[in-house]
C-alpha positions in Angstrom: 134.9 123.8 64.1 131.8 124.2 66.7 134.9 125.9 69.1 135.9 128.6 66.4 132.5 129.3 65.4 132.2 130.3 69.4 134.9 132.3 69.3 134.1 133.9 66.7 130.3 134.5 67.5 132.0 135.7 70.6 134.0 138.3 68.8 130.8 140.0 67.2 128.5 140.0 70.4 131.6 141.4 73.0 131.1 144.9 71.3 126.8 144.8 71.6 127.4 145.3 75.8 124.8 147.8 78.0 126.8 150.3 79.6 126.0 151.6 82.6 126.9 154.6 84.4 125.6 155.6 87.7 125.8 159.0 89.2 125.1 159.6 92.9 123.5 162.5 92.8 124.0 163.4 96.1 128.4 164.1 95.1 127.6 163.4 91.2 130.3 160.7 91.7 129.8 158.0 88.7 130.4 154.2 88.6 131.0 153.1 85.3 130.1 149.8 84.0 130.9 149.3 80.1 130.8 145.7 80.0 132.7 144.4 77.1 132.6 147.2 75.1 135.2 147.9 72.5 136.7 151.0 71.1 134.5 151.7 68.7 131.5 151.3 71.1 133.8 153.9 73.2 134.3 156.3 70.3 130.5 156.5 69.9 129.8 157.9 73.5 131.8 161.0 72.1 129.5 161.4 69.1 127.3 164.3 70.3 125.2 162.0 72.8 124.5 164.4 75.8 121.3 164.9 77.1 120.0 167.5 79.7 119.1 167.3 83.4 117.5 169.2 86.1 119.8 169.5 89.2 118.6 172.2 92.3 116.6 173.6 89.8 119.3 174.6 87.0 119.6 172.5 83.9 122.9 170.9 83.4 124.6 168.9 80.5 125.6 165.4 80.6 127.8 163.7 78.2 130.6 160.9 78.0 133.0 164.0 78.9 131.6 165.2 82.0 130.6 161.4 82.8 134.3 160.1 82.4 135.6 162.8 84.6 133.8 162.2 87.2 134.1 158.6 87.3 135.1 157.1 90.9 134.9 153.4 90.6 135.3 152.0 86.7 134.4 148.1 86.3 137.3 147.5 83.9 136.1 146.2 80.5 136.3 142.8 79.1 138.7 141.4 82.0 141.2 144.1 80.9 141.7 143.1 77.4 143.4 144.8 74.8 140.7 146.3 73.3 137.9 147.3 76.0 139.5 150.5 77.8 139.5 153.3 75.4 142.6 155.1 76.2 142.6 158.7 75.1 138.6 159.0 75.0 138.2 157.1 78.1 141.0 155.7 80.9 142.9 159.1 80.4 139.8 161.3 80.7 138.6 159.6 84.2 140.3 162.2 86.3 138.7 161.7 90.1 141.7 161.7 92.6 139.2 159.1 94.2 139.1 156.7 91.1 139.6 153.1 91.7 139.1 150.0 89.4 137.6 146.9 89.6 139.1 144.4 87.2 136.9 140.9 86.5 139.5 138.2 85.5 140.7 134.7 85.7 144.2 134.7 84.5 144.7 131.1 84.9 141.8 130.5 82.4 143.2 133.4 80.1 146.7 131.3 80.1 144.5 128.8 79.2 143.0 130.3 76.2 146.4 132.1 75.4 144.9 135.6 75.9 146.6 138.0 77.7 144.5 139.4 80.5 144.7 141.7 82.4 146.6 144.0 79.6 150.3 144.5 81.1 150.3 148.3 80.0 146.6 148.6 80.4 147.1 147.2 83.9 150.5 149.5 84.8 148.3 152.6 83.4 145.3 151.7 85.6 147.6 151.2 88.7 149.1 155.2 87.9 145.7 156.4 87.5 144.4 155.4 90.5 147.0 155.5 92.5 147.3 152.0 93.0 143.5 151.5 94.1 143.0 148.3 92.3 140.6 145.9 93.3 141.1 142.1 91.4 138.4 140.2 91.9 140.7 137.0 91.4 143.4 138.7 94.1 141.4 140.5 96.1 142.5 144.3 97.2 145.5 144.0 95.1 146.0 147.6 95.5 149.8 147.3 93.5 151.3 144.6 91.3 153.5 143.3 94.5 150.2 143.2 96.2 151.4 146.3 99.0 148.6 148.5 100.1 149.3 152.0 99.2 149.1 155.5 101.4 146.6 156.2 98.6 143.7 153.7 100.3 143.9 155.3 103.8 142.6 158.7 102.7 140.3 156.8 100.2 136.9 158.4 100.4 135.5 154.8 101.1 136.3 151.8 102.5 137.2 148.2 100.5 137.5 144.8 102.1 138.2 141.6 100.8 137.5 138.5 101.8 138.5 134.4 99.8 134.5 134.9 98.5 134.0 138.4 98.3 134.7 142.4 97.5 133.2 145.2 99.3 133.9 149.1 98.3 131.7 151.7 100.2 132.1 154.8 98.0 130.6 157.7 100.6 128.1 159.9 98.6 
């Protein structure tokens, strides 16, 4: 009982995540970080949210649009569930040629729990979007699924490492 109460309590608070998105304002790059947010959580940054900023004296508008396309580095949501990368509204609308992902996830404890994380077609769509810039936090620089580093990283305005304890991506402004 106490474990399907968790799950379910689980459930309900996954969608209640603090995104983040960063801009360098130097490039206007963007990180995003959308936690565990769900679709509907997605669908809602496309509800007339934008807001107005001041850049070399000029307004400009910012919305989810303009913040998706410009997205260089996306922290993929919930561990690449099935449910946390928006597809049409969101993966497909981050358009950098520099975009990379960052995917948080344990697969041996998502075997575990009989989840199936990362997404297969989430995971192949991420790999053709950014060009097979993939960093797994579990695998390191996993860059493809057979774990070859692609042409794509040697041009890559940046530079990621990996280590057995760590991740480093320098994203140049």
């Amino acid at each position: 009982m106490a474990g399907r109460l968790a799950l379910q309590l689980d459930s309900d608070t996954n969608n209640t995540s603090l995104v983040l998105a960063f801009e360098l304002v130097d490039s206007g790059r963007v990180l995003l970080f959308p936690g565990d947010a769900q679709v509907g959580n997605w669908l809602s940054w496309h509800e007339g949210i934008e807001w107005t900023v001041e850049q070399n004296g000029k307004p400009r508008t910012v919305n989810a649009k303009d913040l998706l396309e410009r997205t260089v580095l996306y922290k993929v949501g919930h561990h690449g569930s099935h449910n946390a990368t928006l597809r049409e509204k969101g993966l497909e609308m981050m358009v950098s040629e520099h975009l990379t992902a960052m995917i948080p996830v344990n697969r041996e404890s998502a075997k575990k729990m009989d989840w199936n994380m990362p997404f297969p077609s989430l995971f192949g769509r991420l790999e053709e979007r950014c060009r097979g810039r993939i960093l797994d936090l579990e695998k390191g620089i996993l860059a493809t699924a057979a774990g070859a580093t692609p042409p794509e990283w040697n041009p890559f305005p940046g530079k990621a490492e990996s280590t057995d304890d760590w991740l480093d991506l320098h994203i140049n402004m």
